[in-house]
C-alpha atoms as a printed R data frame, in Angstrom:
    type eleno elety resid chain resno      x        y       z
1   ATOM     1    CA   UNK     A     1 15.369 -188.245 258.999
2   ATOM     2    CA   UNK     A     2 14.847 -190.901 256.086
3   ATOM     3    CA   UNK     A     3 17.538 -190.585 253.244
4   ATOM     4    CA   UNK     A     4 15.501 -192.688 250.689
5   ATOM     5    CA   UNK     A     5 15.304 -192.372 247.431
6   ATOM     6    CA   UNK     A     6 12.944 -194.034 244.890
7   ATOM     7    CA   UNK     A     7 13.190 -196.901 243.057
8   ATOM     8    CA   UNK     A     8 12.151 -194.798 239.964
9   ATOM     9    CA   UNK     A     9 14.861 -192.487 240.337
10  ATOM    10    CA   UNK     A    10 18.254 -195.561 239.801
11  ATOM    11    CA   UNK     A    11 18.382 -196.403 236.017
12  ATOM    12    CA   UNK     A    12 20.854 -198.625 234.497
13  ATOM    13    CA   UNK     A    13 24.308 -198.055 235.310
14  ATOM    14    CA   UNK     A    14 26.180 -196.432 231.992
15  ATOM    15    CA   UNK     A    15 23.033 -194.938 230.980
16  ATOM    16    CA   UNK     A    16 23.309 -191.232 231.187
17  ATOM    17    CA   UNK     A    17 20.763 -189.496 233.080
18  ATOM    18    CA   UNK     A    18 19.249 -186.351 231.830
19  ATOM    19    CA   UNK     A    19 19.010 -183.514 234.174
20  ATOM    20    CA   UNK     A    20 21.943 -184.280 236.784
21  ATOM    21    CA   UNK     A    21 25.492 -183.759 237.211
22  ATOM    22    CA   UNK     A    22 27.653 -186.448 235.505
23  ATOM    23    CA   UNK     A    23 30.773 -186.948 237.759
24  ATOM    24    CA   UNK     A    24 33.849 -188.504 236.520
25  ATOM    25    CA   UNK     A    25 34.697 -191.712 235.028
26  ATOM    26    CA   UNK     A    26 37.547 -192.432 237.595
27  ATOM    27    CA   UNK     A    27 37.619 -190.745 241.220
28  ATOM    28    CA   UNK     A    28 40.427 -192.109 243.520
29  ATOM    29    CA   UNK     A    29 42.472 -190.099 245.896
30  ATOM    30    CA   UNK     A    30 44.538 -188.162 243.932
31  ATOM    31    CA   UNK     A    31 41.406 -186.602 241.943
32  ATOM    32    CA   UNK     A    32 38.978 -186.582 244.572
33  ATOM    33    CA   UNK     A    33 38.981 -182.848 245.142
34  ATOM    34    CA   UNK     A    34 38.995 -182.418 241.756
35  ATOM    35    CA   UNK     A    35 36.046 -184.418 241.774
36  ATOM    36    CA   UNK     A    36 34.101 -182.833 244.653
37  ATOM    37    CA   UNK     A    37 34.716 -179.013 242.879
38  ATOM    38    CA   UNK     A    38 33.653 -180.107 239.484
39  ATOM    39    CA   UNK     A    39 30.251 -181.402 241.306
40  ATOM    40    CA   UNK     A    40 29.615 -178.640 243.477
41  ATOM    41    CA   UNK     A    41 27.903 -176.221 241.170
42  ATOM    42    CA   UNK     A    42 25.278 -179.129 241.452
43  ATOM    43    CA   UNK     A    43 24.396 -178.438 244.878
44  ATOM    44    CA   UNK     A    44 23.119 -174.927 243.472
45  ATOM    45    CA   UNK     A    45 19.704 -176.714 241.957
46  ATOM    46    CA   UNK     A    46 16.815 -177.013 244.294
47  ATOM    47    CA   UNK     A    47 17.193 -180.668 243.697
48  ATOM    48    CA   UNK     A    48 20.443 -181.702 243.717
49  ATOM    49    CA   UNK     A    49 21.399 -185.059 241.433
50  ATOM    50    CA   UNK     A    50 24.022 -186.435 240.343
51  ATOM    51    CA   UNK     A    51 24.930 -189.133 237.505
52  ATOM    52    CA   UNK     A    52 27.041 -191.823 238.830
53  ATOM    53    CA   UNK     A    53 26.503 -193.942 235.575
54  ATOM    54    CA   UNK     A    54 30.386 -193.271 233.792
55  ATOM    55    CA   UNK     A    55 32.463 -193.883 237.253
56  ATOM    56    CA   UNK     A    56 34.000 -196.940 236.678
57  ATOM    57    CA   UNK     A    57 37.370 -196.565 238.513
58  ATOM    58    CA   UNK     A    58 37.142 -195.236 241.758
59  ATOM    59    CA   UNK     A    59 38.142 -196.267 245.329
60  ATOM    60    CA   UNK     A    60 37.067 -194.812 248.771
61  ATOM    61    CA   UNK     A    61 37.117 -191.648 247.777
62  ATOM    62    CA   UNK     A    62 34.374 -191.439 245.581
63  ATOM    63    CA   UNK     A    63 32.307 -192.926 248.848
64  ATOM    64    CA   UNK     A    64 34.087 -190.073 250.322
65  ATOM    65    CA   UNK     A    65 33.144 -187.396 247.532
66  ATOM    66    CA   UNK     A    66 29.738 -188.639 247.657
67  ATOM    67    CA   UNK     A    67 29.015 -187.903 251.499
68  ATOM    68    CA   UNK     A    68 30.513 -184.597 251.659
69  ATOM    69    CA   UNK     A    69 28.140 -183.309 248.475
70  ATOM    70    CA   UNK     A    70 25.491 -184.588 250.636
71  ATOM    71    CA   UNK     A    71 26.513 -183.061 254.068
72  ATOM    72    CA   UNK     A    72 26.701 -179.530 252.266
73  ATOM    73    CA   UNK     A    73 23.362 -180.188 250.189
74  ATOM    74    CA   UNK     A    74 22.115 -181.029 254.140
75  ATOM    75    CA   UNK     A    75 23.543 -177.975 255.010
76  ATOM    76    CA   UNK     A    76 21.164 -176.279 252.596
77  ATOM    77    CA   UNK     A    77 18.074 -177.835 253.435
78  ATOM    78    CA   UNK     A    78 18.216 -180.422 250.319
79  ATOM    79    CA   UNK     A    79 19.062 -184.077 249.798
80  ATOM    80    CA   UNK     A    80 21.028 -185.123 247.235
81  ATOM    81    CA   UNK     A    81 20.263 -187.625 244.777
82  ATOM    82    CA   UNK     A    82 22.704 -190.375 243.631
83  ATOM    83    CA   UNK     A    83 21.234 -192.280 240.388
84  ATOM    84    CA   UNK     A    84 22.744 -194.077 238.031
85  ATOM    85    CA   UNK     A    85 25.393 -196.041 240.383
86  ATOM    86    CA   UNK     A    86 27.725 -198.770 239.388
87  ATOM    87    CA   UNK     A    87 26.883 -202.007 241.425
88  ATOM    88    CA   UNK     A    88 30.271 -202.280 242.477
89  ATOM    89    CA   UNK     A    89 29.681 -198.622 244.065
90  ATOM    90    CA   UNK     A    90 26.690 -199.488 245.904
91  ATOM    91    CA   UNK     A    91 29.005 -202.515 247.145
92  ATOM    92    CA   UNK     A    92 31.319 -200.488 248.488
93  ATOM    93    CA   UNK     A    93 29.033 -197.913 250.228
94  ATOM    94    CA   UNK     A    94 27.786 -201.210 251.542
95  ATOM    95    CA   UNK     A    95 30.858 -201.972 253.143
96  ATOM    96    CA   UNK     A    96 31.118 -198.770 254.635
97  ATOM    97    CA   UNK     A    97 27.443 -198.678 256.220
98  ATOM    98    CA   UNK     A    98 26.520 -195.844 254.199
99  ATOM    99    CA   UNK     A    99 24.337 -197.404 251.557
100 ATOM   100    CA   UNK     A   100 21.414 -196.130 252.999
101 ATOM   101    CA   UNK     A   101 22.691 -192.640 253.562
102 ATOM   102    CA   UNK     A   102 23.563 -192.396 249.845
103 ATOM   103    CA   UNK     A   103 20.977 -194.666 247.412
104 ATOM   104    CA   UNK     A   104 17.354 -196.326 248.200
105 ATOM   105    CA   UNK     A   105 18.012 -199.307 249.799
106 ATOM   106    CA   UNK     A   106 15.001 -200.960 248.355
107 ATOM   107    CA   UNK     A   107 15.767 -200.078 244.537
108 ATOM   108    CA   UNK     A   108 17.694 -202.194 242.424
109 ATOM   109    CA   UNK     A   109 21.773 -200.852 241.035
């Protein structure tokens, strides 16, 4: 199962993205539950996205936050989609070979 998204869909990081879910500006370990309740009501929308564009300060976790909305949107019979994401994000899901799982890997940060 492909977990591509389009090209289209990733617009400038720090621009806000109308229609999806803004998370947090900073998501590290000690707010990352936080993080993953406040985004859950997202997974309620027939398509769920979310805006990645304020997180700026994040570790891990966010990576973490990130997979688990979309093993539940999975669970659901949707796909998630991630827009708006920081370069330094997409780095870091790099690192963690889950780039692909989580953005198009053909579309620009």
């Amino acid at each position: 199962m492909s977990h591509t998204r389009s090209a289209a869909a990733q617009p400038a990081p720090g621009v806000p993205v109308a229609g999806a879910l803004a998370l947090p500006a900073e998501v590290a370990f000690a707010g990352a539950r936080a993080a993953l309740e406040q985004a859950l009501p997202g997974l309620d929308s027939e398509r769920p996205r979310f805006d990645l564009s304020a997180c700026r300060r994040f570790d891990s976790s966010l990576v973490g936050v990130l997979l688990e909305l979309s093993r539940r949107a999975s669970a659901r019979g949707r796909r998630c989609e991630f827009v708006g994401a920081p370069p330094n994000l997409r780095k870091l899901c790099g690192l963690y070979g889950v780039e692909g799982l989580l953005f198009d890997s053909g579309s620009t940060p």
